[in-house]
C-alpha positions as CSV (number, residue, x, y, z in Angstrom):
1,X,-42.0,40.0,39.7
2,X,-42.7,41.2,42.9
3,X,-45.5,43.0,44.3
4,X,-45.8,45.4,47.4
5,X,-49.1,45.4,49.0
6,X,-49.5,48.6,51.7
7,X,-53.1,49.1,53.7
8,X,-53.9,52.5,54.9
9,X,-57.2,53.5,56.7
10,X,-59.1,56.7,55.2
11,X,-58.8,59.3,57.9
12,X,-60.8,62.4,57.8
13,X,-58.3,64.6,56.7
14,X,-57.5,62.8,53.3
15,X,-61.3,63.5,52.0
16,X,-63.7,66.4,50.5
17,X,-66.6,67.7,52.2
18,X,-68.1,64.8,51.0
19,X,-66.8,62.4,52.8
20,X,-64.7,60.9,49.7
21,X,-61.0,60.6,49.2
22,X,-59.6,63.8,47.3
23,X,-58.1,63.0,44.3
24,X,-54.9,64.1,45.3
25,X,-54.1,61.7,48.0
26,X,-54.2,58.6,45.6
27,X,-50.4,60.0,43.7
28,X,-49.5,60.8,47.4
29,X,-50.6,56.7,47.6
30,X,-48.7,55.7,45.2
31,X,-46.0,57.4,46.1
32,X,-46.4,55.5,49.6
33,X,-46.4,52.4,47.6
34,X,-43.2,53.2,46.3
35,X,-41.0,53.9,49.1
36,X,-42.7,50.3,50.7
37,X,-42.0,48.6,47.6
38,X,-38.3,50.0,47.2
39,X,-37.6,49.1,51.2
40,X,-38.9,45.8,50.6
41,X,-36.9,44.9,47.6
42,X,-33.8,46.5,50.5
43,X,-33.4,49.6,48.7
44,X,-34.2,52.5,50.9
45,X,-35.1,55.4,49.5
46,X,-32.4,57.2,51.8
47,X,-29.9,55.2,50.4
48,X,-30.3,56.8,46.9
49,X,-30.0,60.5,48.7
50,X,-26.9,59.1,49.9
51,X,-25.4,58.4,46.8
52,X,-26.8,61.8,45.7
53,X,-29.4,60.6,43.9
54,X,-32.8,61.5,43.2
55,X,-36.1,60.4,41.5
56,X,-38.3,63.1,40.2
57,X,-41.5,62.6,39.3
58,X,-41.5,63.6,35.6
59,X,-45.1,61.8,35.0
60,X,-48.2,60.1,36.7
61,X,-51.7,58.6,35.0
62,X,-54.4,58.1,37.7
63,X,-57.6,56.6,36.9
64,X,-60.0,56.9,39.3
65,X,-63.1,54.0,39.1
66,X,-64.5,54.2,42.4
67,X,-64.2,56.3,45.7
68,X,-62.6,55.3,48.7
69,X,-64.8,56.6,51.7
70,X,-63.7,58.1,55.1
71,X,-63.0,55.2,57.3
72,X,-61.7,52.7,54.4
73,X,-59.4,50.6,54.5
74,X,-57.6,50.8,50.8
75,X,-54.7,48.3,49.8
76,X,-52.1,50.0,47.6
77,X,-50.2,47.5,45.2
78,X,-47.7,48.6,43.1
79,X,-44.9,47.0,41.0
80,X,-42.5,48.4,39.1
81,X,-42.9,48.2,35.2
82,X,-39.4,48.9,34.1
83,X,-35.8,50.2,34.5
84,X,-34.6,51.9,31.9
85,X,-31.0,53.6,32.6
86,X,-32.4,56.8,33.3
87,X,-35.8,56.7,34.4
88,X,-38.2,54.1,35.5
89,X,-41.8,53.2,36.1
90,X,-44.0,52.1,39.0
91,X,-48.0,50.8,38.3
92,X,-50.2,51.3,41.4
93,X,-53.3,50.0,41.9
94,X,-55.9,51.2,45.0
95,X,-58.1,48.2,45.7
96,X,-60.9,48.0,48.4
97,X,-59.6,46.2,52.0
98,X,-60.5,43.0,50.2
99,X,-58.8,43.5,46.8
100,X,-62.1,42.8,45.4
101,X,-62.6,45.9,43.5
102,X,-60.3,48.2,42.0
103,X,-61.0,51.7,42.6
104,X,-57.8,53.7,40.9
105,X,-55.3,53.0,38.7
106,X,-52.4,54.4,37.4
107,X,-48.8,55.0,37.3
108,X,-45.6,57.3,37.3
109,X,-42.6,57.9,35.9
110,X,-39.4,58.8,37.5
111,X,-35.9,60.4,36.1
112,X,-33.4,59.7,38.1
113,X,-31.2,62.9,39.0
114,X,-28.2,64.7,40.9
115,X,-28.8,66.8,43.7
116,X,-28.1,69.6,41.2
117,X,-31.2,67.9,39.0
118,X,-28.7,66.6,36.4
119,X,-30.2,63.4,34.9
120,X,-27.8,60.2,35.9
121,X,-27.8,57.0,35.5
122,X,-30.0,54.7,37.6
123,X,-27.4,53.2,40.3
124,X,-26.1,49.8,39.9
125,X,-28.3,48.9,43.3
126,X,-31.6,49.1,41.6
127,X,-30.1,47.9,38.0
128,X,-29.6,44.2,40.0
129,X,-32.9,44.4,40.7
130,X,-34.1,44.2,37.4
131,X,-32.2,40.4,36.9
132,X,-33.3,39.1,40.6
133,X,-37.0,40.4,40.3
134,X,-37.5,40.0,35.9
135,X,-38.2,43.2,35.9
136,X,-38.8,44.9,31.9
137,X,-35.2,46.4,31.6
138,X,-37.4,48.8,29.6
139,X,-35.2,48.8,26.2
């Protein structure tokens, strides 16, 4: 199965006044994570919005077991965990710059949608991926 691994450097802006990530900007992580994991399996995220598809987040788990520090370098992994025909599943972890400790963990859950919000199918393009990557089909 594949893997994306994203760095980003802490900048000032994504912490609280005391100096420490705010919780928010780990989902706004993985959510980064996502869109680099998507374009590296060669699945835009434009090219869903094309096909007039969406993926709204319907849930996310986050748990947080150390901070990242203004300044940080944090590696985002995330894989997916399945497809199911109408939803699917990413895992994110937020590692240290080294990957030798895990500071958050967690994951979301995505329908996948019309422009109108409709739930649809999951498009035949990320389907294949389940086959080429052994990814849980989620059944």
């Amino acid at each position: 199965m594949e893997n994306n691994f994203t760095k980003v450097r802490v900048i000032y802006a994504d912490t609280d006044a005391m100096g420490i990530v705010y919780h928010t900007n780990y989902i706004r992580w993985f959510e980064l994570g996502r869109n680099e994991l998507l374009r590296q399996l060669g699945v835009a995220y434009t090219q869903l919005e094309k096909l007039g598809l969406n993926l709204p987040l319907t849930k996310v788990s986050c748990h947080y077991l150390a901070p990242a520090k203004y300044d940080h370098i944090v590696v985002i992994e995330t894989k997916f965990d399945y497809i199911k025909r109408a939803s699917i599943r990413f895992n994110s972890k937020i590692w240290d710059e080294h990957q030798e400790k895990l500071l958050v963990e967690g994951y979301t859950i995505h329908a996948c949608t019309n422009h109108e919000g409709k739930i649809r199918r999951i498009p035949q393009l990320l389907l294949e991926l389940t086959d080429k990557y052994n990814i849980n089909k989620g059944e």
